[in-house]
N, C-alpha and C positions, 0 to 999 in steps of 0.2 A: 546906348542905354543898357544897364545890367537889369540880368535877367536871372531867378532864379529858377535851377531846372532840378525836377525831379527824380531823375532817373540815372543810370550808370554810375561813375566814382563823383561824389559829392564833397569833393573837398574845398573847394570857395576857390575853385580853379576858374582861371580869365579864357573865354575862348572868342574866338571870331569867327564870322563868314568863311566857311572852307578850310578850319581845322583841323585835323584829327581827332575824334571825340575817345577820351580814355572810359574805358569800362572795369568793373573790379572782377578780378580774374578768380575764376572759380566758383562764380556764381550764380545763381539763376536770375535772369534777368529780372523778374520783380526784386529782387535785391541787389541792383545794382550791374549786374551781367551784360553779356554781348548779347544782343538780339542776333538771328540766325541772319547772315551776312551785313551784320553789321546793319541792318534800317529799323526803325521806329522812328513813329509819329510819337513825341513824349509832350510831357505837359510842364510849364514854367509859368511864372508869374512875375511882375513888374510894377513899377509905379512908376511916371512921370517925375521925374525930379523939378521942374515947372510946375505943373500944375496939380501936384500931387494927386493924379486919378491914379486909379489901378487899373488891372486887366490882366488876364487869363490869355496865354500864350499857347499855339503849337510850333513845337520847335521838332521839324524835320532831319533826320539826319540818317544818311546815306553811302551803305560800303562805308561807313565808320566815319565819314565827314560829315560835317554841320553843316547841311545846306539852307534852310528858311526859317525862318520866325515870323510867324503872324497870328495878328487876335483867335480867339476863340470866343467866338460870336456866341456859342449857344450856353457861355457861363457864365452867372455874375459876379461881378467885381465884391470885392467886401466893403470900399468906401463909398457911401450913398451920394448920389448927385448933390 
């Protein structure tokens, strides 16, 4: 499922479970930057390509790898039921 994430280099770069996540160099991390050793909890969003729902993502990543994606329970989607 693609996923769009918020945070570090946004370039419509493909990543996978256990990548190396690129950050844009020189900058602070609300614009894009390395979080100090490399971890945040960042935020992504997605749609179902089936069943067209939405949902609000935490995408974890760790010493600079992508380790989890999972809902974000406590946000609403923007397509209504």
């Amino acid at each position: 499922m693609m996923v769009d994430l918020y945070f570090g280099l946004r370039d419509q770069l493909e990543y996978k479970l256990g990548d190396t996540y690129r950050w844009r160099t020189g900058r602070s991390v609300k614009n894009g930057g390395r979080p100090p050793e490399g971890n945040l909890d960042g935020e992504g969003y997605t749609e179902c390509p089936l069943c067209r729902k939405d949902l609000f993502v935490i995408v974890r990543v760790r010493n600079d790898v992508l380790q989890s994606v999972e809902p974000n329970t406590e946000k609403k989607p923007f397509i209504p039921d």
